[in-house]
C-alpha positions in Angstrom: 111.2 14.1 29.4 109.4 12.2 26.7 106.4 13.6 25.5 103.5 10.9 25.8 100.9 10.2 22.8 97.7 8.7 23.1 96.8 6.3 21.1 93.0 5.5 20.7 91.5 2.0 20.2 88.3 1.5 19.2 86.1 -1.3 19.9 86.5 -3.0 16.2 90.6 -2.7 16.2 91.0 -5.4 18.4 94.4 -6.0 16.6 98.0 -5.6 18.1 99.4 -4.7 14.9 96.8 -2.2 14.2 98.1 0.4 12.2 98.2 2.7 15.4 100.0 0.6 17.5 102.5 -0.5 15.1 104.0 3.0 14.9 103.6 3.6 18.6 105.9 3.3 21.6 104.8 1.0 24.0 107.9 2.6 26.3 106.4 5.8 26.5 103.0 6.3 24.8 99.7 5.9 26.1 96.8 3.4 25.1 93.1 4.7 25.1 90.1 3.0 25.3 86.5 3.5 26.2 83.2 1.9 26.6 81.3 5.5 25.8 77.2 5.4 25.8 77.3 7.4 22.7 78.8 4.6 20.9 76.5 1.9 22.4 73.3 3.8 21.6 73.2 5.8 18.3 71.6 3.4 17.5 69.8 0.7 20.2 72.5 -2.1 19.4 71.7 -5.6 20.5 72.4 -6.7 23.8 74.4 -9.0 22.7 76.7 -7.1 20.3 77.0 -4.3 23.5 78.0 -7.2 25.9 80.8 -8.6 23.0 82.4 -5.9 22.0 83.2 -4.5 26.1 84.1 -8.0 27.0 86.3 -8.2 23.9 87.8 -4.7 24.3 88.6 -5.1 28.2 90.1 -8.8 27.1 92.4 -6.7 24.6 93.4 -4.0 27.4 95.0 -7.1 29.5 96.8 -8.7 26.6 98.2 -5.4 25.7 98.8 -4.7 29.4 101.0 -8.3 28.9 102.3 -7.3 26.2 104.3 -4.4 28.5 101.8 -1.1 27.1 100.3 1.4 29.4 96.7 2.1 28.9 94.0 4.0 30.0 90.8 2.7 29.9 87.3 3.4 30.8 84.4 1.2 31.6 81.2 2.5 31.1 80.3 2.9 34.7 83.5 4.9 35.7 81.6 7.5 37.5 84.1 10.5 35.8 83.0 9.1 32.2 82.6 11.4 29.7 80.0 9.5 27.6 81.5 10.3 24.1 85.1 9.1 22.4 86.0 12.6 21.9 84.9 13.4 25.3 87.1 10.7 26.7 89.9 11.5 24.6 89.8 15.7 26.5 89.9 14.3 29.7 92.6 11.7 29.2 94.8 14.2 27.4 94.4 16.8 30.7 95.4 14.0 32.8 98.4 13.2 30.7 98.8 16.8 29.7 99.9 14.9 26.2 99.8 17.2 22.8 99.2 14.1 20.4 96.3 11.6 19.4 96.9 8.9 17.1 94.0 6.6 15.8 93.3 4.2 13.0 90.9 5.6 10.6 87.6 4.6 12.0 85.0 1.8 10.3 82.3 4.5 10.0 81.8 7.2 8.4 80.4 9.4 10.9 83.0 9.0 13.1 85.8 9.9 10.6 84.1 13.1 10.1 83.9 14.2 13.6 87.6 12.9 14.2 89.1 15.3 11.3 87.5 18.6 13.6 89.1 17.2 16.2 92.3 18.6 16.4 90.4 22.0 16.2 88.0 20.8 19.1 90.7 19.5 21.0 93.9 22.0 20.3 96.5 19.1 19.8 97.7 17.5 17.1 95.4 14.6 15.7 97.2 11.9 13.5 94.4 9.2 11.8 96.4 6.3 10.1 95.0 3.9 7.3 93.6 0.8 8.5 96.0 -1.5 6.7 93.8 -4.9 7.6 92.3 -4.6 4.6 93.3 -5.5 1.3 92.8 -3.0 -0.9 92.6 0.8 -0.2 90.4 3.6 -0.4 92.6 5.1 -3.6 93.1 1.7 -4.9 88.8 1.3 -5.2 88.6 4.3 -5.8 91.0 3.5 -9.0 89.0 0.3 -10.3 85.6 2.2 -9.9 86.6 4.9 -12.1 84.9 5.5 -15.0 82.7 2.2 -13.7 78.7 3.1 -14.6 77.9 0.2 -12.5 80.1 -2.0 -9.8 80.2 -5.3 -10.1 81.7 -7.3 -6.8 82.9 -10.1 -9.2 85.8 -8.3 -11.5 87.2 -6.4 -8.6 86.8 -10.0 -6.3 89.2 -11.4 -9.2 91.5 -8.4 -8.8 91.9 -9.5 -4.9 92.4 -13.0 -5.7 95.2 -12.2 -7.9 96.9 -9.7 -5.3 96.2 -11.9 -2.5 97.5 -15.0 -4.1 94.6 -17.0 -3.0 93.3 -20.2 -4.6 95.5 -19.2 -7.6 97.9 -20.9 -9.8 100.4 -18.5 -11.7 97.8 -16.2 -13.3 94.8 -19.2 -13.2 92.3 -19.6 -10.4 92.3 -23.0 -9.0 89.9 -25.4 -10.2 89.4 -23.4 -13.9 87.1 -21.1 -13.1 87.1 -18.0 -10.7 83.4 -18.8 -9.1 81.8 -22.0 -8.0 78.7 -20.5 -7.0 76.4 -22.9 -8.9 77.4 -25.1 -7.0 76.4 -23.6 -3.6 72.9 -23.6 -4.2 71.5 -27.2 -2.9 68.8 -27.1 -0.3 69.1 -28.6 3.1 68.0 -32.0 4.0 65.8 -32.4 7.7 68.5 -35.2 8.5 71.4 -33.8 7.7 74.3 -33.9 10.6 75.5 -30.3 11.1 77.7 -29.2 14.4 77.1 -26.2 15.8 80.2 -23.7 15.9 81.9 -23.5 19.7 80.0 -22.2 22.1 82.2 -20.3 25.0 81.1 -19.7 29.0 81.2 -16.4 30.0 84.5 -15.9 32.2 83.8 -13.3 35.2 84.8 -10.4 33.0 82.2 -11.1 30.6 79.9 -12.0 33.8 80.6 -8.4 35.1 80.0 -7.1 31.4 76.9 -9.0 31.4 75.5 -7.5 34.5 76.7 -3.5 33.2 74.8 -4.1 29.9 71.4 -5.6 32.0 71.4 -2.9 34.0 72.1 -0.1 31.5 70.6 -1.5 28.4 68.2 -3.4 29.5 65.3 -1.6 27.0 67.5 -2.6 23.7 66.4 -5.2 21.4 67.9 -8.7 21.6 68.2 -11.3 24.5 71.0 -11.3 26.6 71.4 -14.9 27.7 73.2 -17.3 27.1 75.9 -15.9 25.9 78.6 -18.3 24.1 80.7 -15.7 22.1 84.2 -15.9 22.1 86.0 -12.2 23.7 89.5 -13.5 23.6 92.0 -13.4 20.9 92.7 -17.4 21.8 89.6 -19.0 21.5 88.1 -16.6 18.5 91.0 -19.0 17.2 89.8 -22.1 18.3 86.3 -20.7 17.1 88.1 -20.2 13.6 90.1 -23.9 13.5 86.7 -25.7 14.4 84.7 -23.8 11.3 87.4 -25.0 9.0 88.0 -28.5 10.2 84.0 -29.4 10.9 82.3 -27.4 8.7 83.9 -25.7 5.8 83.8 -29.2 3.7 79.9 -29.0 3.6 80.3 -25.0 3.4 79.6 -24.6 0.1 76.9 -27.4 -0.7 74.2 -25.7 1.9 75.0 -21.8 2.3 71.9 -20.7 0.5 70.0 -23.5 2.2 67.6 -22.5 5.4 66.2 -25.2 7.9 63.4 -24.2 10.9 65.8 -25.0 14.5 69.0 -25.1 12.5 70.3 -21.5 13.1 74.2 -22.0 11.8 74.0 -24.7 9.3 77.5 -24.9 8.0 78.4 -21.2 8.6 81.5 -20.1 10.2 80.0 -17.9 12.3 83.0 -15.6 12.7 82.4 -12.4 10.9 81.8 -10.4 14.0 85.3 -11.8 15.8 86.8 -10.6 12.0 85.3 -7.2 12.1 86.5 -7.1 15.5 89.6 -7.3 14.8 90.1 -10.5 17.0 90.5 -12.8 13.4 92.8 -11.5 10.6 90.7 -11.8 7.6 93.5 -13.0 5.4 94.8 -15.0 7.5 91.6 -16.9 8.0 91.5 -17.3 3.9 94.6 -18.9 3.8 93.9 -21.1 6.3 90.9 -22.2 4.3 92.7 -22.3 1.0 95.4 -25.0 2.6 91.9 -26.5 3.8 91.9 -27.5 0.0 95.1 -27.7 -1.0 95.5 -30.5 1.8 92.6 -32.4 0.2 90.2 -31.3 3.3 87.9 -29.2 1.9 86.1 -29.4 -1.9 87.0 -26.1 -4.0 83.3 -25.1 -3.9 82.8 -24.7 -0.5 86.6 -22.9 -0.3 86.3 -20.3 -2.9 82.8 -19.9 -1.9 84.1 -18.9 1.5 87.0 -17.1 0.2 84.8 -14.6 -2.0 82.7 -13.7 1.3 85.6 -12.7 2.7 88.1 -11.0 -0.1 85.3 -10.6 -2.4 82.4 -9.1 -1.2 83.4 -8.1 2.5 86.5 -6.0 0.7 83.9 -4.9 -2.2 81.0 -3.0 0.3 84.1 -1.6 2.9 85.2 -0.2 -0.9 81.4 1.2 -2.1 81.0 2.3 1.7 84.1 4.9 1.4 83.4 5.6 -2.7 80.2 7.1 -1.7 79.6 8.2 1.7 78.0 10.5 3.0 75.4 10.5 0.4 75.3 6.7 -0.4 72.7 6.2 3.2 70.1 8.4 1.7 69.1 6.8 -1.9 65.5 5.4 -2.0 65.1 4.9 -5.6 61.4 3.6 -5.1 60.6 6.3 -2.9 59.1 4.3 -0.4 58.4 5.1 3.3 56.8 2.3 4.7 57.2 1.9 8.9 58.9 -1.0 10.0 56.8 -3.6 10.8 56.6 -4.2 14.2 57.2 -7.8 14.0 60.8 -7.0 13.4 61.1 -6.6 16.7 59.5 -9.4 18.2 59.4 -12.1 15.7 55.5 -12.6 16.3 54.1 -13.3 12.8 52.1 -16.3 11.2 55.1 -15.8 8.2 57.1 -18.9 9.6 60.2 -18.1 7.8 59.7 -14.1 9.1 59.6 -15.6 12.6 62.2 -17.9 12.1 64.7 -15.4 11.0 63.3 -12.9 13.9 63.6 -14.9 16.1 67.1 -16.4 16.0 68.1 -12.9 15.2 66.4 -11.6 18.4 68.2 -14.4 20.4 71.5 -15.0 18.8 72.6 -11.5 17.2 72.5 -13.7 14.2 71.2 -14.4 11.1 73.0 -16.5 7.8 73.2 -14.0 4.4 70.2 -15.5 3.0 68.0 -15.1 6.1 69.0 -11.7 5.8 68.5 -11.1 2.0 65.9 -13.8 1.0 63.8 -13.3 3.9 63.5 -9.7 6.1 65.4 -8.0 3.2 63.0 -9.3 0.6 60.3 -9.2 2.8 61.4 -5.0 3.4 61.5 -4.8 0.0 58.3 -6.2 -1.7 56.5 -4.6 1.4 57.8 -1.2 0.5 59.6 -0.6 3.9 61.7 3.1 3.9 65.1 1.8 3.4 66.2 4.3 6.3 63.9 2.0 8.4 65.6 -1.6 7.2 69.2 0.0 7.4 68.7 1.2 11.0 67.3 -2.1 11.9 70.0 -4.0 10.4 72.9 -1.9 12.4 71.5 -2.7 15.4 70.4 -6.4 15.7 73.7 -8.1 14.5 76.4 -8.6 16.5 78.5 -7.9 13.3 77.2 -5.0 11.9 78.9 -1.5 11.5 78.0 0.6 9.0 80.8 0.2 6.8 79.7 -3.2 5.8 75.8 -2.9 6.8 74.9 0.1 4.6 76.1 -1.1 1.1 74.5 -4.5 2.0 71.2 -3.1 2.7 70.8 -0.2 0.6 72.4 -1.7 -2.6 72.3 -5.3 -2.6 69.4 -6.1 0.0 66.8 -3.0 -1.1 68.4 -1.9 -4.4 67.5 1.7 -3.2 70.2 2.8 -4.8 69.2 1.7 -8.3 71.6 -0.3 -9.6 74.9 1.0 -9.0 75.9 -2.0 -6.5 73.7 -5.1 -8.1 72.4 -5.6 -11.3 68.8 -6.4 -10.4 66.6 -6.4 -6.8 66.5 -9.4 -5.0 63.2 -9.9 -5.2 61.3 -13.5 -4.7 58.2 -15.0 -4.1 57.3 -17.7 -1.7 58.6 -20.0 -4.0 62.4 -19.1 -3.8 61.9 -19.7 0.1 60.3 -23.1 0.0 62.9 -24.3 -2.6 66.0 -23.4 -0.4 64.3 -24.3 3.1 61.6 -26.1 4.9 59.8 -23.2 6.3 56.8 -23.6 3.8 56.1 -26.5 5.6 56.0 -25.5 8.5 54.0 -22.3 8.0 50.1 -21.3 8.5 50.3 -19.9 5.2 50.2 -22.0 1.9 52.8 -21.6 0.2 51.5 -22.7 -3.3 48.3 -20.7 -3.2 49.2 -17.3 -5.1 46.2 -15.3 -3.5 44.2 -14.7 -1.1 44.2 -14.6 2.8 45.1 -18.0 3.0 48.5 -17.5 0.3 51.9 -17.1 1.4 52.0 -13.1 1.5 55.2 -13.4 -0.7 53.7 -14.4 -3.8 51.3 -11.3 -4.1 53.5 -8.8 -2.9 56.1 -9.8 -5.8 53.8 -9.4 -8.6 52.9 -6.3 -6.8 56.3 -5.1 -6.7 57.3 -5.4 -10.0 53.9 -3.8 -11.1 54.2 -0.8 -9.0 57.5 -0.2 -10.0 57.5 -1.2 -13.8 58.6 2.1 -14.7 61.8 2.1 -13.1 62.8 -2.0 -14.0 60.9 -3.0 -16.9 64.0 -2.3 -18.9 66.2 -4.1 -16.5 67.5 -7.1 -18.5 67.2 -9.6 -15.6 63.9 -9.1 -15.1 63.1 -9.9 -18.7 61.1 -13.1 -17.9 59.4 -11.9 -15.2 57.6 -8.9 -16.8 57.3 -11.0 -20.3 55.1 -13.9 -17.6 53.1 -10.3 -16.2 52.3 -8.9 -19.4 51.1 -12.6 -20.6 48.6 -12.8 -17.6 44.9 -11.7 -18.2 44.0 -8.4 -16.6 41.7 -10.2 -14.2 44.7 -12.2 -12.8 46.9 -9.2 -12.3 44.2 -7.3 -10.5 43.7 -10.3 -8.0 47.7 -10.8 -7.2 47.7 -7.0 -6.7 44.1 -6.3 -4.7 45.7 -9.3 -2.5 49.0 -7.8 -2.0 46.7 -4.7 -1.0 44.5 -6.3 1.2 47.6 -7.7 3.1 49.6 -4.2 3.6 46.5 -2.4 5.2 46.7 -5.2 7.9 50.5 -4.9 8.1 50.0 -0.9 8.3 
């Protein structure tokens, strides 16, 4: 008799031609999966994020139940559940006395390491495959960063372009030039006409998902209703043909831009069905690349797109493995600053804090510059631990696992680790914001005064920012002009911005 394997499936390889699954015998092996509190609370994930990824995962059980494979799975409240993937994995190969686990590598680096003790643990044989949805590997990063004293997302995003075959012709990016981001910088107008991406009714699995996560989860951050995600393989597909047909042409034009009730703009909206696994990455690329090719989409707004995707998104996964374990623990300005509380609630006077907060609290979502330009800049400038912003950030977004949350947050969003990932902090005053949105208006704070308690908090905790930490950027080349416009101000003027960024922290403390 055939000896049965198990195959494991984690919640973000929603994919049937997963690695795992593609070497696998659907005629005789075994398909394991598991909604495991351990996974849902290591940190306090979202409601939201808790409610997609068990609807998603028991959607993928029946299509690979159609599909003609046997598998296993366990729903959270399965009253023989073992609470942990490893515990899951014991009992399941008792039941099928089976001597073999095969899994695709994990996303996280936490889990990888406790899979590869697992075959002691467990006393069977423990294959982890290479998650081929990606386009470049571990070695192959691991190749272009060597010898690399800094990493810069735009030689190795031209790299992927080239290997992909994306927006290219022959050895020539389309359009002349490999980056059109100049041209993606226009700030929103109130009037503008922007649909919002698809919104889905729970069927009754996600209504019985729903109901497990209220009643087990019910102390996590986020709000749980209404939710509109798409869980199915079909309509994160009609999700995916809507973004490219209704709003990829004005992409581009408005992705920095940020407007008070418009939470999606132009975004797609469909990173957390690609991280998933319910969206091929590529795939979606090329789809927007014939966007262009077919005249229905401007090459801004494409190859902006495009280098989210097989730029950036490729770029972090690449840092993420390069340096872990060590890359979550860098704090180059050695600060330790709680959390604010508002992080959780949204309940500040800052109008574009509350904004972002807010949605975030509600949706699981928040566009790249909300996250960078606002609570990331905000983190920063305030001097929040970077431990504290990187934990926050794992578990409010429906699409964040560590893989692609870390690098974001500690390199690019806090430059805690000094430099490697981006070539200067992202830091801005009030006045970045009220270019790029119409919070400022909005807000109790004036945006244009620089101090005092009536002053958009921004503007004094930048100048206090670069002052405290002179020492470790005043060579930094970007910030030439901003430390030449600090030296040039009178003594008197520096102390003010920096007593009022003072003044400001002992209330936020």
């Amino acid at each position: 008799m055939t000896q049965s394997n198990l195959i494991l499936v984690l919640g973000d390889q929603l994919t049937p031609a997963i690695s795992s699954l593609a070497q696998a015998d659907a005629s005789t092996d075994i398909v394991v999966m598991a909604e495991v509190v351990e996974e849902a609370t290591y940190v306090r994930h979202h409601k939201k994020k808790i409610t997609f990824l068990f609807s998603a995962m028991r959607h993928f059980a029946l299509e690979l139940e159609n599909a003609g494979w046997r598998v296993a799975y366990t729903r959270l409240d399965d009253p023989n559940n073992a609470g942990s993937l490893e515990g899951e994995v014991a009992r399941r190969l008792a039941r099928h006395k089976s001597k073999k686990v095969v899994v695709t590598e994990p996303g996280e680096w936490r889990l990888l390491n406790a899979m590869q003790n697992w075959s002691r643990s467990l006393g069977c044989q423990v294959d982890i495959l290479s998650d081929d949805r990606f386009i470049a590997s571990h070695s192959e990063f691991a190749g272009w960063a060597s010898g690399r004293k800094q990493l810069r997302m735009e030689y190795f995003y031209r790299d992927m372009r080239k290997k992909a075959r994306l927006l290219m012709h022959g050895d020539k990016p389309v359009g002349g030039k490999w980056n059109f981001d100049s041209e993606n910088r226009k700030p929103a107008a109130d009037d503008l006409s922007i649909p919002e991406p698809l919104r889905f009714e729970p069927d009754g699995v996600t209504q019985d998902v729903m109901r497990l996560v209220q009643k087990n989860f019910a102390e996590h951050f986020g709000d749980l209703e209404p939710f509109w995600f798409a869980v199915t393989r079909t309509d994160a597909e009609t999700a995916r043909d809507h973004f490219i047909t209704e709003c990829l042409p004005s992409f581009g034009d408005y992705q920095d831009a940020m407007l008070v009730g418009c939470r999606f703009l132009y975004h797609s909206v469909l990173s957390h069905y690609i991280h998933c696994g319910l969206l091929d990455p590529l795939d979606v690329c090329q789809r927007a690349a014939a966007a262009y090719e077919n005249g229905e989409a401007p090459i801004n707004a494409v190859e902006g797109f495009v280098r989210q995707i097989i730029g950036w998104r490729e770029f972090i996964r690449g840092i993420y493995w390069l340096k872990m374990p060590s890359y979550a623990d860098p704090n180059f300005f050695q600060t330790e600053r709680k959390l604010p509380a508002f992080y959780w609630t949204g309940e500040t006077d800052m109008r574009c804090l509350a904004e972002a907060i807010t949605q975030t609290k509600e949706e699981a979502y928040a566009h790249h510059i909300q996250r960078l330009m606002v609570t990331g800049n905000f983190a920063m400038l305030a001097g929040v631990s970077p431990t504290e912003i990187h934990e926050w950030y794992l578990a409010v977004y429906a699409d964040a696992y560590e893989w692609v949350e870390l690098p974001n947050v500690i390199g690019m969003s806090q430059f805690a680790d000094g430099g490697l990932l981006g070539s200067k902090p992202y830091a801005a005053s009030g006045s970045y914001i009220n270019k790029m949105s119409n919070y400022c208006s909005h807000c109790s704070y004036d945006v244009k005064q620089k101090t005092g308690d009536e002053a958009c908090p921004f503007n004094a905790l930048y100048w206090d920012f670069l002052a405290r930490n002179q020492d470790q950027l005043g060579q930094n080349a970007r910030l030439r002009n901003p430390y030449a416009t600090w030296r040039r101000m009178s003594e008197d003027k520096r102390q003010t911005y920096r007593d009022s960024a003072a003044a400001f922290l002992s209330k936020l403390s």
